[in-house]
C-alpha positions in Angstrom: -29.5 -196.0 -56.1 -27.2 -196.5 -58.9 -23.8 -198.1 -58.4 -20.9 -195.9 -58.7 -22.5 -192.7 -58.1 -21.0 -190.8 -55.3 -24.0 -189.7 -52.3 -24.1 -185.8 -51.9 -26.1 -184.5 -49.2 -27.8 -181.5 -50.7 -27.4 -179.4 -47.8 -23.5 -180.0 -47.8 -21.4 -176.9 -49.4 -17.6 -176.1 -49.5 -17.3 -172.7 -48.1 -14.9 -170.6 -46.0 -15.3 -170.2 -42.1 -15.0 -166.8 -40.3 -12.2 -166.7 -38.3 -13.4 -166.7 -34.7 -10.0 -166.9 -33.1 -9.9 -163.2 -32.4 -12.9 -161.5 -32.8 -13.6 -157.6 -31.3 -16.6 -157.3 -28.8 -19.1 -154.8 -29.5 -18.8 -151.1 -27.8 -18.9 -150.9 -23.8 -19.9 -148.0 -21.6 -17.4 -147.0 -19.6 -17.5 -145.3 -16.3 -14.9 -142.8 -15.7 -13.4 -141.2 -12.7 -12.0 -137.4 -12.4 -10.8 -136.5 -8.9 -9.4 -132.6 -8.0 -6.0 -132.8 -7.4 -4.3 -131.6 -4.5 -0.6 -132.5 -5.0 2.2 -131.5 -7.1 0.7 -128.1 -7.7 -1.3 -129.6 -10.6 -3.8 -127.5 -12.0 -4.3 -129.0 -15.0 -7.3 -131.5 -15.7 -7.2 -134.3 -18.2 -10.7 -133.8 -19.4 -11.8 -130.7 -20.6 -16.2 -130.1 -20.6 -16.6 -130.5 -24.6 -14.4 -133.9 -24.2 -16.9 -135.0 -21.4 -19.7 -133.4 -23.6 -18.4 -136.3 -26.2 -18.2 -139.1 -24.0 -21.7 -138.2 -22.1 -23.3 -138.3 -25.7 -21.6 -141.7 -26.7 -23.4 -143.3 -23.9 -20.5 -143.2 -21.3 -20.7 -142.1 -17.8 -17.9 -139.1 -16.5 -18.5 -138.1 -12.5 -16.3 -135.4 -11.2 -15.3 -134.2 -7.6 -16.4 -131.3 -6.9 -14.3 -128.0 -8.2 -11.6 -130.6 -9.9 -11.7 -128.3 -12.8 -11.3 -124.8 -10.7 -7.3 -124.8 -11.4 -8.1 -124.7 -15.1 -10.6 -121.9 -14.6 -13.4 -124.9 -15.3 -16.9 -124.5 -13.1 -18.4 -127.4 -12.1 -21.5 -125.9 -13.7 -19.8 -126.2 -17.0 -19.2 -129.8 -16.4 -22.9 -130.7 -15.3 -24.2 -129.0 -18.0 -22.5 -131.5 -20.6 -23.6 -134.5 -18.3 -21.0 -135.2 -16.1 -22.1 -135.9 -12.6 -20.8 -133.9 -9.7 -19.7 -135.4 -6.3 -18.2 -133.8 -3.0 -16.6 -137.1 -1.7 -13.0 -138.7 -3.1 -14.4 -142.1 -2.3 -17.0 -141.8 -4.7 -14.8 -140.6 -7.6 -13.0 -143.6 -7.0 -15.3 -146.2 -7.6 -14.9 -145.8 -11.0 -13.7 -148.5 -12.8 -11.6 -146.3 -15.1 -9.6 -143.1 -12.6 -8.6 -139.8 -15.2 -5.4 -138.1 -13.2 -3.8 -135.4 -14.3 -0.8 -135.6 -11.4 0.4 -138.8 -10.3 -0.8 -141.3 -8.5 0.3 -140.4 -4.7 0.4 -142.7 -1.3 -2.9 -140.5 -0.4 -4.6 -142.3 -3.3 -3.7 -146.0 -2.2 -6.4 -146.4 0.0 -9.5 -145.4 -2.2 -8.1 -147.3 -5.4 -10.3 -150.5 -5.9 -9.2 -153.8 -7.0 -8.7 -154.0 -10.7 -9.0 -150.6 -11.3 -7.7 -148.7 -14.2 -5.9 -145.6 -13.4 -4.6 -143.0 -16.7 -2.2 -140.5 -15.4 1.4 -139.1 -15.7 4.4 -140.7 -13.8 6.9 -138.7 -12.7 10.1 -140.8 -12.8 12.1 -138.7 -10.6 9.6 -138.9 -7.3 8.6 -142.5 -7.6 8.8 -144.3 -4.8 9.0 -148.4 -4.5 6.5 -148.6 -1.9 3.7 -147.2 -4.4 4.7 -149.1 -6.6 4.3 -152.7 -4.8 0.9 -151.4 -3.1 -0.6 -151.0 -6.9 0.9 -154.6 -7.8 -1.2 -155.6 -4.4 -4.6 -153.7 -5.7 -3.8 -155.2 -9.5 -3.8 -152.1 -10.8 -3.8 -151.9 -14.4 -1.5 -148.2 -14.8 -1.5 -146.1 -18.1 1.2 -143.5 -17.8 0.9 -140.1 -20.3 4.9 -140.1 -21.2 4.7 -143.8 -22.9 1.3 -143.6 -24.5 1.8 -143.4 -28.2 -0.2 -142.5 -31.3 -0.3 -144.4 -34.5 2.4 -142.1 -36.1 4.5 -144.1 -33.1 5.6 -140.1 -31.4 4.5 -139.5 -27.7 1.5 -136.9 -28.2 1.3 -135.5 -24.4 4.4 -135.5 -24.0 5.3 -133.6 -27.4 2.2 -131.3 -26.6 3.8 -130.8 -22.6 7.1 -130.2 -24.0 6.3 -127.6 -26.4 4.2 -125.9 -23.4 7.1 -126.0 -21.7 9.3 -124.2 -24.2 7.5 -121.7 -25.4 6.7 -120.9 -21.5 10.5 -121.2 -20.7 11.3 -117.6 -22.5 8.1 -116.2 -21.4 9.1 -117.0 -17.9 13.1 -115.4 -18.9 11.5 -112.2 -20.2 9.4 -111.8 -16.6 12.7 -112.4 -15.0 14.5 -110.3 -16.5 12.6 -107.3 -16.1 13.2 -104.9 -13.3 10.2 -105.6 -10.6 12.0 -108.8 -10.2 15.1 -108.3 -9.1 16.3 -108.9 -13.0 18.5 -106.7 -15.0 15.7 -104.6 -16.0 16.6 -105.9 -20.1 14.2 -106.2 -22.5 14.9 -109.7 -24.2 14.2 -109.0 -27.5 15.5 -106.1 -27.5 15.3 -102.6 -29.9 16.5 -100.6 -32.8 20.0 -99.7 -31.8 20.2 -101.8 -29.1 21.7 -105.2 -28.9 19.0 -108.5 -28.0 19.5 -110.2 -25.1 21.7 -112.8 -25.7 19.9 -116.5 -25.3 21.5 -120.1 -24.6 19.8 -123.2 -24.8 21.1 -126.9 -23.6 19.1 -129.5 -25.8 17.4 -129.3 -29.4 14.8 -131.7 -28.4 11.1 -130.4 -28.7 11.1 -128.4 -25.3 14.6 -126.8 -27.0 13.1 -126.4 -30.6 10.0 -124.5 -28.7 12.1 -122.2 -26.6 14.5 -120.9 -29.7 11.1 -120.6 -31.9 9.8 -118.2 -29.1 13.3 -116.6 -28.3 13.8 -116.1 -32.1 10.6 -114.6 -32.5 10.8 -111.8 -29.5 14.0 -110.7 -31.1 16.3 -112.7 -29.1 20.2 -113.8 -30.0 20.2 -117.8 -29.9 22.4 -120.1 -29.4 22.0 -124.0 -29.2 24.0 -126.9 -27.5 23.3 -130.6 -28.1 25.3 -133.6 -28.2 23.0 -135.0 -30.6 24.4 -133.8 -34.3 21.0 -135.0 -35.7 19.0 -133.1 -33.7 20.6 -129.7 -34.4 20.0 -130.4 -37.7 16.3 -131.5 -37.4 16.1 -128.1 -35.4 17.5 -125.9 -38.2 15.6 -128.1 -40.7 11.9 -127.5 -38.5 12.5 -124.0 -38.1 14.0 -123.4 -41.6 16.4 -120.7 -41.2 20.3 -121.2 -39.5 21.2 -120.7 -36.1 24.2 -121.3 -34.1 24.4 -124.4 -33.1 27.7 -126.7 -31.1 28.0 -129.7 -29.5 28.1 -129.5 -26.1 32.1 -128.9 -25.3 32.7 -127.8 -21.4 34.7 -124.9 -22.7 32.8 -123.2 -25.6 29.9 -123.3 -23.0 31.6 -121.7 -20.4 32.8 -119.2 -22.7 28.9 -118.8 -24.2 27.5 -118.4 -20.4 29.6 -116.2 -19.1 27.9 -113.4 -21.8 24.3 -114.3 -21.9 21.0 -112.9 -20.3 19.6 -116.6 -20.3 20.1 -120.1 -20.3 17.8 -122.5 -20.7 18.3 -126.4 -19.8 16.2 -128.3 -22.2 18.4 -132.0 -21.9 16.0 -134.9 -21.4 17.0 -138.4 -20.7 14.3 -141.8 -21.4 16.1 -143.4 -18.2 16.5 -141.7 -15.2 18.7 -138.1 -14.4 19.8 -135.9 -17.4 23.2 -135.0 -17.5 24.5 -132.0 -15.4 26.7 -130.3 -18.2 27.0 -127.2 -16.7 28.9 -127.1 -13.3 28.9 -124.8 -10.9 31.8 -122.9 -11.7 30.4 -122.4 -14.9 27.1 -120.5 -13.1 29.7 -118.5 -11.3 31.0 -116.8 -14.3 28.0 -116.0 -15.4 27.0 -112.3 -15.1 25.2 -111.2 -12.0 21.2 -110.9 -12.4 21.1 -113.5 -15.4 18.1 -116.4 -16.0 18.4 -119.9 -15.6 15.4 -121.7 -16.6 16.2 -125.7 -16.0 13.2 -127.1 -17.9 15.7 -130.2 -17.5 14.4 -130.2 -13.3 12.1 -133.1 -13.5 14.9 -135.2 -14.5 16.9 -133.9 -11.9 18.2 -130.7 -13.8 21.4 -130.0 -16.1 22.5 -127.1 -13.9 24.2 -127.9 -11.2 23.2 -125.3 -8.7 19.5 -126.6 -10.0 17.3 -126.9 -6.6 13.3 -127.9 -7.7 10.9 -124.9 -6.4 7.1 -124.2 -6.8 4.9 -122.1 -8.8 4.4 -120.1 -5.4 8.1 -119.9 -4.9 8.9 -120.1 -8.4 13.1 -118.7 -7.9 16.0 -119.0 -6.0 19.0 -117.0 -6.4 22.9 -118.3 -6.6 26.0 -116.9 -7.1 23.8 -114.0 -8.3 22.0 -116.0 -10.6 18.3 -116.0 -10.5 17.5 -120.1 -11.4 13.6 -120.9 -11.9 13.7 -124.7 -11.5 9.6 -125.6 -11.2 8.9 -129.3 -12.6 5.4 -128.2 -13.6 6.0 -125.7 -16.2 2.7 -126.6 -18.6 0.7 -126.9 -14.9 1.1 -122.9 -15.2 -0.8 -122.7 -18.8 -3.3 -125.3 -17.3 -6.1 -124.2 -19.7 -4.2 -124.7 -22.4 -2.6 -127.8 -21.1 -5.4 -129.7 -20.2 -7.1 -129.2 -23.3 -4.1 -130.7 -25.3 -3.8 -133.7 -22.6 -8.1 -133.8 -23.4 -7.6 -134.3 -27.0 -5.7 -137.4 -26.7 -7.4 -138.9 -24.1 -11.1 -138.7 -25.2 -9.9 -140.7 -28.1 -8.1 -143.1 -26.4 -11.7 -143.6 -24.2 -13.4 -143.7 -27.4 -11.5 -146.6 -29.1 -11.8 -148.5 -26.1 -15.2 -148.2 -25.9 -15.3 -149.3 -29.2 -13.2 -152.2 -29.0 -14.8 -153.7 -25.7 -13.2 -152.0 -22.7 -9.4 -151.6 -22.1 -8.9 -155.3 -21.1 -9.8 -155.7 -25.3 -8.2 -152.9 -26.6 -5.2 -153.9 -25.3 -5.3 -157.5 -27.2 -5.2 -155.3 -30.6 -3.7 -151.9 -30.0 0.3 -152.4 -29.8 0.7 -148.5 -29.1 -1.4 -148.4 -26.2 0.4 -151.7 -24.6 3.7 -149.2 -24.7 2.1 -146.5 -22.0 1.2 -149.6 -19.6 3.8 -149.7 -16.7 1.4 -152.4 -14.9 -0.9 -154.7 -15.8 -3.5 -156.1 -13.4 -0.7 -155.8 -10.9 2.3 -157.3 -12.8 4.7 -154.5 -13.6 5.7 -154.4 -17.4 7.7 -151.6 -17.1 11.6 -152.7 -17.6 13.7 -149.7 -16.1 11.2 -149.4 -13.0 11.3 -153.3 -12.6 15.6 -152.8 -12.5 15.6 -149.6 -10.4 13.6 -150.9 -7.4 14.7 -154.5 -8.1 10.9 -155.6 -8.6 9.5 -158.5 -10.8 8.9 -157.5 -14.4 6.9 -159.5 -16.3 6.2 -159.0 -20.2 3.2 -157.4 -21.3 3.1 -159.3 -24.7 3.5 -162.5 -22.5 0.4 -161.7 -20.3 -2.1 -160.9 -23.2 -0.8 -164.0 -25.2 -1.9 -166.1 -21.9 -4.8 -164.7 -21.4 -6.4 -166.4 -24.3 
């Protein structure tokens, strides 16, 4: 060996390393759980037979109870014949690691939920109790909720789709009313040549209110809007590109406006708890006798005052000559076309996180699907509930940074 010359092993190379700190696992079969529902009128299902068809041909496994898709006019026949596999017992349904609601989870449910489980369904603010609550933090229960699970454009997909169910539906449901084999005023709400259109309020410009003046507009209706949100009137004469009367919501120009319309339609919505009640019940006194309410505001306790919840099989009540439909479940009555909105996003959500590993991966790289988890293998990561029943909240981003 010759002095001065450096040894170099010839096997020795500069090169980068692959990063290893967080690397994706390869795709995993999921099993996945669809149970019929029994409460809250639901009729919907969150998985329609072509999505199971998808997920059945991606290797994943889909077992239904029996007649869970009879509300939405779905056979179980139509389900088997994609691959999904049909049971007559609850219990069974619920073995599956992954549970597909389309109501919310209920105190019946507690007891067949399994340790660990993943549950995907809505959660209805208003009705949620602290005890069901604590008894999923006991099973650690990882909980996706429909109204927080967002897309990649950052917007709220089910609930958009829901809420534009719901308004379209909302002046449907006005027009029924209205006519004279129930009890209405026997008007037409669009009216005809000669004759005056019914005359048409709606309380919020959100995407329920936006829906519910498209529809109104189009049957020939007289609209008028009221939101305390100056952007959002303007988003909704931008989105439906011609003017219409719009005011921020001032006690006495309302008055004024109910006391000579046909319907009124309560399309408020609030992220936190109750809407606002903005119309009092003075208000629905001076309005004329046989006219619509329609307080698609209900499920957030209502913006009417005289607003009482009902069904779909007792779908009225009447006040101070007022016929008020008040149902919390509007898109439940679509339910075909419901559930295959709620079906598009979902199978794509299974999808991905069958692709990335399972949800307990997915959520280590998807920050939009972290925002629709209220609890996390039993730690709730949901602020507001965590303040209103004075529960622990722990933060999500915390729990996935510790995990590793």
């Amino acid at each position: 060996m010759s002095a001065g010359k450096p040894i170099v092993s010839p096997s020795f190379k500069y090169e980068t390393l692959e990063e290893k700190l967080d690397i994706k696992r390869k795709g995993a079969p999921l099993t996945i759980g669809i149970p019929r529902e029994n409460a809250f009128h639901e009729k919907r299902i969150a998985l329609i037979p072509e999505a199971v068809g998808v997920l059945v041909n991606n290797g994943h496994v889909v077992v239904m109870e029996h007649k869970a898709g009879e509300g939405s006019k779905y056979s179980d026949n139509d389900y088997a014949e994609v691959g999904a596999t049909i049971v007559y017992e609850k219990q069974e349904v619920f073995k599956a690691p992954i549970l597909v609601k389309s109501a919310p989870l209920s105190e019946e449910d507690i007891p067949y939920l399994q340790l660990n489980q993943t549950v995907i369904s809505p959660i209805h603010l208003s009705i949620l109790k602290k005890s069901l609550i604590e008894k999923l933090m006991e099973k650690r229960i990882t909980a996706l909720s429909f109204e927080h699970l967002k897309d990649d454009s950052g917007t709220f997909p089910i609930v958009r789709s829901m809420s534009e169910i719901a308004g379209s539906a909302a002046m449907l449901i006005a027009g029924q009313y209205l006519g004279s084999p129930n009890d209405g005023k026997g008007i037409l709400l669009g009216g005809i040549s000669g004759i005056p259109p019914a005359k048409v309020i709606i309380i919020g410009a959100g995407v329920v209110g936006e829906f519910a003046t498209r529809t109104a507009l189009a049957l020939g209706a007289s609209v008028k809007v009221f939101d305390n949100n100056v952007y959002r009137l303007k988003r909704l004469q931008n989105n439906l590109g011609i003017r219409v009367w719009t005011s921020v919501i001032e006690p006495k120009i309302l008055a004024k406006q109910l006391k000579t319309c046909e319907v009124a339609v309560g399309a408020l919505s609030n992220d936190n708890g109750r809407c606002p009640v903005v119309v009092t019940e003075e208000m629905v006194m001076a309005m004329r006798p046989g006219a619509v309410i329609i307080d698609v505001s209900i499920d957030r306790g209502g913006c009417f005052e005289t607003s009482e919840i009902t069904t779909h099989d007792k779908p009225t009540i009447i006040k101070h000559d007022v016929i008020h439909y008040c149902v919390p479940n509007i898109p439940s009555g679509f339910a075909r076309t419901a559930s295959q909105a709620i079906s598009n996003v979902l199978m794509h959500l299974l999808l991905n996180a069958s692709d990335e590993g399972g949800f307990d991966e997915m959520v280590w790289h998807n920050f939009n699907m972290r925002h629709g988890i209220y609890l996390y293998k039993g730690a709730l990561t949901n602020f507001y509930i965590s303040q209103r029943f004075d529960l622990k909240y722990t933060d999500l981003n915390l729990l996935i940074a510790s995990r590793r």
